[in-house]
C-alpha positions as CSV (number, residue, x, y, z in Angstrom):
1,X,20.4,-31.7,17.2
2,X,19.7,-35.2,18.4
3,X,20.5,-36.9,21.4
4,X,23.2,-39.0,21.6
5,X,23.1,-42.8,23.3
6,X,25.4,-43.9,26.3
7,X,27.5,-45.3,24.0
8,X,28.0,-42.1,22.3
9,X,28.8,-40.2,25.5
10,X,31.2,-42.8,26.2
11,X,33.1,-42.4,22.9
12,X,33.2,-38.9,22.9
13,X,35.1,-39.4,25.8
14,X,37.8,-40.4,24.4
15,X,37.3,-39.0,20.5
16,X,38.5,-36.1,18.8
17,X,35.8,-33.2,19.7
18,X,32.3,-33.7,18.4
19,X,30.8,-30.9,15.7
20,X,27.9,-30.8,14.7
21,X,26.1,-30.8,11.5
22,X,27.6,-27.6,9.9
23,X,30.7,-29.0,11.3
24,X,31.1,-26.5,14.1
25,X,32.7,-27.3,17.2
26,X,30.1,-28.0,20.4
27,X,31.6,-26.9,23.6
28,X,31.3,-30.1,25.8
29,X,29.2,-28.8,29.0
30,X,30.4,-29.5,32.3
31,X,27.4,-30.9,33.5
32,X,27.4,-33.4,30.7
33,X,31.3,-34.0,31.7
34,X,30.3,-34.7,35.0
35,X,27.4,-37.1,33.8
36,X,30.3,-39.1,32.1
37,X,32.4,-39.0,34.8
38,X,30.6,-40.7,36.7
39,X,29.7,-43.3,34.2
40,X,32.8,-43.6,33.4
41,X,33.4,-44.7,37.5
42,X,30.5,-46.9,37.2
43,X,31.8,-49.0,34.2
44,X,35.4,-49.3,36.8
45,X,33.0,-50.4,39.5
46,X,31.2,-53.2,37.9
47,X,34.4,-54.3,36.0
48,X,36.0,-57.5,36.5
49,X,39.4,-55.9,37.9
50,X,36.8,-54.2,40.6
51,X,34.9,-57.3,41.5
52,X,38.2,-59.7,42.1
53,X,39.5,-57.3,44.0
54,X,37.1,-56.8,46.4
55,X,36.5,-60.3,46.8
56,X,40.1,-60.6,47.9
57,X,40.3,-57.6,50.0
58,X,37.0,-59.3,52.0
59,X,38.4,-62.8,52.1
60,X,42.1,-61.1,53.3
61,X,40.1,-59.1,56.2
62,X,38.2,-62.1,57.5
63,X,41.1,-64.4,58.1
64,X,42.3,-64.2,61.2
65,X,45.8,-65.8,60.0
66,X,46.2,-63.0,57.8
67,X,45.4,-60.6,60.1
68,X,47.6,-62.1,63.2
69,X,50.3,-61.4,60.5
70,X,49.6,-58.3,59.4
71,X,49.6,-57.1,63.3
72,X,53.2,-59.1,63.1
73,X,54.1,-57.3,60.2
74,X,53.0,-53.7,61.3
75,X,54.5,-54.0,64.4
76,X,57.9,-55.2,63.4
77,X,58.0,-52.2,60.2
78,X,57.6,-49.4,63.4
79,X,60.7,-51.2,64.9
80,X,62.4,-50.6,62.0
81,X,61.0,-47.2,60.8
82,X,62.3,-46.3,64.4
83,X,66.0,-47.6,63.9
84,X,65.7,-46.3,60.8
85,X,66.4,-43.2,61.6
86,X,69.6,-44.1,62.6
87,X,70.2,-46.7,59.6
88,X,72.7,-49.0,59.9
89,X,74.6,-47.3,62.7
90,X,71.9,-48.3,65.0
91,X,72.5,-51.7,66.6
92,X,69.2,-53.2,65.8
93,X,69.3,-51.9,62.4
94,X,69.9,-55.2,60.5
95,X,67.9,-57.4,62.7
96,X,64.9,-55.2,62.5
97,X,65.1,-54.9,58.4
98,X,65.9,-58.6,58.5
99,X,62.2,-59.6,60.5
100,X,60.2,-57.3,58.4
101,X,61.8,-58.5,55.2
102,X,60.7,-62.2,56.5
103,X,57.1,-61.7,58.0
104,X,56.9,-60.0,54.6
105,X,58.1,-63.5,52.8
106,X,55.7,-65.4,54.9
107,X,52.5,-62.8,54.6
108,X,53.4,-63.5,50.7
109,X,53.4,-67.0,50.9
110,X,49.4,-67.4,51.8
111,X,47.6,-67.8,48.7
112,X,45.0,-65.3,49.8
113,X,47.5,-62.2,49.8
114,X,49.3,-63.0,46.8
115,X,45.9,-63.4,45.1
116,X,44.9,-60.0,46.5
117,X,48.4,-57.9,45.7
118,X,47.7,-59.2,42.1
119,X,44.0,-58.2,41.7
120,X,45.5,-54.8,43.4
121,X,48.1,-55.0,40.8
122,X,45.4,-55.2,38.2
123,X,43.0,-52.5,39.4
124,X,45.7,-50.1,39.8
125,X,46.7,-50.9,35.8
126,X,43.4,-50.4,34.8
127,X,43.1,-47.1,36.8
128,X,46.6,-45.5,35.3
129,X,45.2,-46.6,31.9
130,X,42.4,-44.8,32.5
131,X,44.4,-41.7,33.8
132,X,46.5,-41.9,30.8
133,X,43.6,-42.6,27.8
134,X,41.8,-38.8,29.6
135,X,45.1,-37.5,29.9
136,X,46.2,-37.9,26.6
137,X,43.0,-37.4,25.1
138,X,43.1,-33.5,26.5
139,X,46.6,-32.6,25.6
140,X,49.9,-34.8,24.9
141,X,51.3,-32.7,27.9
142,X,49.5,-33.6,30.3
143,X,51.4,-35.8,32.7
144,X,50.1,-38.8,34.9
145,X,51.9,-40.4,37.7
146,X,53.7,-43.6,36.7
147,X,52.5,-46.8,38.2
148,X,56.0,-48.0,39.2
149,X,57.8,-47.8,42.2
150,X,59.3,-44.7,42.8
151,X,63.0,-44.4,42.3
152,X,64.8,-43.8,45.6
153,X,68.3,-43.4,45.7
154,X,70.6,-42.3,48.7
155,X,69.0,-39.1,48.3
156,X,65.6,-39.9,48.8
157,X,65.8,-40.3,52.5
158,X,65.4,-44.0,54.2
159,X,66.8,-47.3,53.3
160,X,67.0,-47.3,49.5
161,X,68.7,-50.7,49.3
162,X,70.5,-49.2,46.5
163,X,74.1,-51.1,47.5
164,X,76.2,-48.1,47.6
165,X,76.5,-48.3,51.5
166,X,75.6,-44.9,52.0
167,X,72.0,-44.8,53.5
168,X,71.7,-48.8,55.2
């Protein structure tokens, strides 16, 4: 049998299985699998997606602004995780959610984290489509996480901001 190329490992990840030339079925060896797995995490690495995103993530870390913010930010969400137990019953409820919601706006308004949430955005697409292409190419049955946000109801437990009035 001959070898195959790194271009042939890469489609055979994502083909129908290989046979070989009496048109037999070859079992696919782990250690091969593994090869390609990790090929497979070097062509995410050094892809586009990966590289803006990184870029961002450094520039967002070495602004103090940002950072000042974020410290803001963190500190006014365990305010309101903490009244939150109580939700809207608790006194500071409102005026908690209310500060978070705007150091949120303001954190969203530097053109630095916007950029960044969308290259995170992007890499996280690129990821579930990955996680969906292996899925899919083992059995139709196989299920992988969604990418969006998670439903939450008033049963979910917290804030849902759903409008019934029931949780906040």
């Amino acid at each position: 049998m001959q070898a195959m190329s790194t271009d042939e490992h890469a489609q055979l990840a994502w083909s129908e299985p290989f046979y070989d030339a009496d048109h037999r079925v070859e079992a696919y060896d782990m250690g091969r699998m593994m090869l390609d797995a990790y090929e497979l995490g070097d062509m995410i690495n050094q892809s586009a997606e990966m590289a803006e995103y990184l870029y961002l993530k450094t520039l967002v870390e070495q602004d103090e602004q940002i950072q000042r913010e974020m410290k803001r930010f963190a500190k006014a969400k365990e305010a309101f995780e903490e009244t939150e137990r109580f939700g809207r019953f608790h006194p500071d409820f409102h005026a908690a959610k209310d500060k978070v919601k705007s150091i949120q706006r303001e954190l969203d308004a530097i053109p630095s984290v916007s950029r960044f949430k969308a290259a995170e955005k992007a890499l996280d697409e690129l990821l579930h489509e990955v996680a969906t292409q292996l899925a899919g190419s083992i059995s139709e049955t196989i299920k992988v996480p969604g990418n969006e946000k998670a439903g939450g109801g008033c049963g979910s437990g917290g804030s849902c901001g759903c409008g019934s009035g029931g949780c906040g």
